[in-house]
N, C-alpha and C positions, 0 to 999 in steps of 0.2 A: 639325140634322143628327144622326141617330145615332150614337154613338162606333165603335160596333162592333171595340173595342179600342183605340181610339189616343190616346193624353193629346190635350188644350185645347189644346196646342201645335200637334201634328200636324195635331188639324182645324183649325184657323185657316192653316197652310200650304194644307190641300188646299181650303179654302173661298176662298183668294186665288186658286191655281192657276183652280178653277172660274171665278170673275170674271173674271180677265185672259183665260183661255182664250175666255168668252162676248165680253170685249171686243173682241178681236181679229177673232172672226168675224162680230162685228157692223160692223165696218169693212170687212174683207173684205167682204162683202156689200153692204155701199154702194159701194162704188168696184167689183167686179162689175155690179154694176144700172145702173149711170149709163149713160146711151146715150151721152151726150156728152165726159168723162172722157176713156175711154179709147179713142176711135174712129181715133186715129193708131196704134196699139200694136197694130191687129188685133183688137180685143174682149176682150182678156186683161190682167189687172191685174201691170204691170213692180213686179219685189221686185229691187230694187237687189242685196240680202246675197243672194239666191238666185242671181242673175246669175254675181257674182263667187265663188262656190261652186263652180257649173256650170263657168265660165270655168278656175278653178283645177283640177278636176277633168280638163277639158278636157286641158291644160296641162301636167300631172308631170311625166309621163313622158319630156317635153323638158328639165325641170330637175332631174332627177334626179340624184344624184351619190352613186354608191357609197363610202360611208363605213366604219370598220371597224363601226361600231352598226349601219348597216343589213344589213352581213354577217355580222353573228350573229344577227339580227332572224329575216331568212331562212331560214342554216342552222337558228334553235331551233324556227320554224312549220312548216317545210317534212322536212327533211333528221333533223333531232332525233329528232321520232315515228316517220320512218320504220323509222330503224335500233332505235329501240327496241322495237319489234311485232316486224322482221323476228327480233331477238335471242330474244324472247320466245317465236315461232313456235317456231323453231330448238332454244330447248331443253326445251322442251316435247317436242316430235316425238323430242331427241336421245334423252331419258327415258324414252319411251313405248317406244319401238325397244330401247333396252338392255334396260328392263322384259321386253318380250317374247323377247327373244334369252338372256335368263338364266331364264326359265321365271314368272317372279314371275305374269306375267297368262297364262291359259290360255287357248287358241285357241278356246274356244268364250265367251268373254268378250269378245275384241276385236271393235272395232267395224267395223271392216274385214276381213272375211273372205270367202275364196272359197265356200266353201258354208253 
């Protein structure tokens, strides 16, 4: 394999990665092709860890319990950036407008103008 930058280390990670990756699809592949396998399951190879993934995923929103972590989780994704943009908006525009109202930018410089 060409180094293409990465220590003997690195490529011996991504040359395992590569193997296990081929392993598994070479498994997949057998147990897909089997005609007899998997002929109770509808044609489709059962992943137990997928299952219960789907199932969990399924599932939260029933076990969900608002916690103070997950109320700040919220508020900082949600609620956080809002207010910090609309803040930023806000004084931006406030600037712009005083700019304009004390003479500093002249009416044929702003970008919004009637003629």
């Amino acid at each position: 394999m060409d180094k293409c930058g990465f220590s003997d280390t690195e490529c011996k990670i991504i040359l395992a990665q590569i193997e296990r990756r081929a392993k598994y699809r070479k498994e997949f592949l057998k147990l897909r092709t089997d005609p007899c396998m998997h002929s109770r399951e509808a044609g489709y190879v059962f992943d137990p860890a997928l299952q219960r993934w789907l199932s969990m995923k399924t599932c939260q929103y029933d076990y969900f319990k608002a916690t103070p972590k997950t109320a700040l989780f919220g508020f900082m994704t949600i609620v956080g950036p809002m207010l910090v943009y609309g803040y930023a908006v806000w004084r931006q525009r406030t600037k712009f407008l005083d700019d304009c109202r004390s003479g500093r930018i002249r009416y044929r410089d702003r970008i919004h103008k009637l003629a």
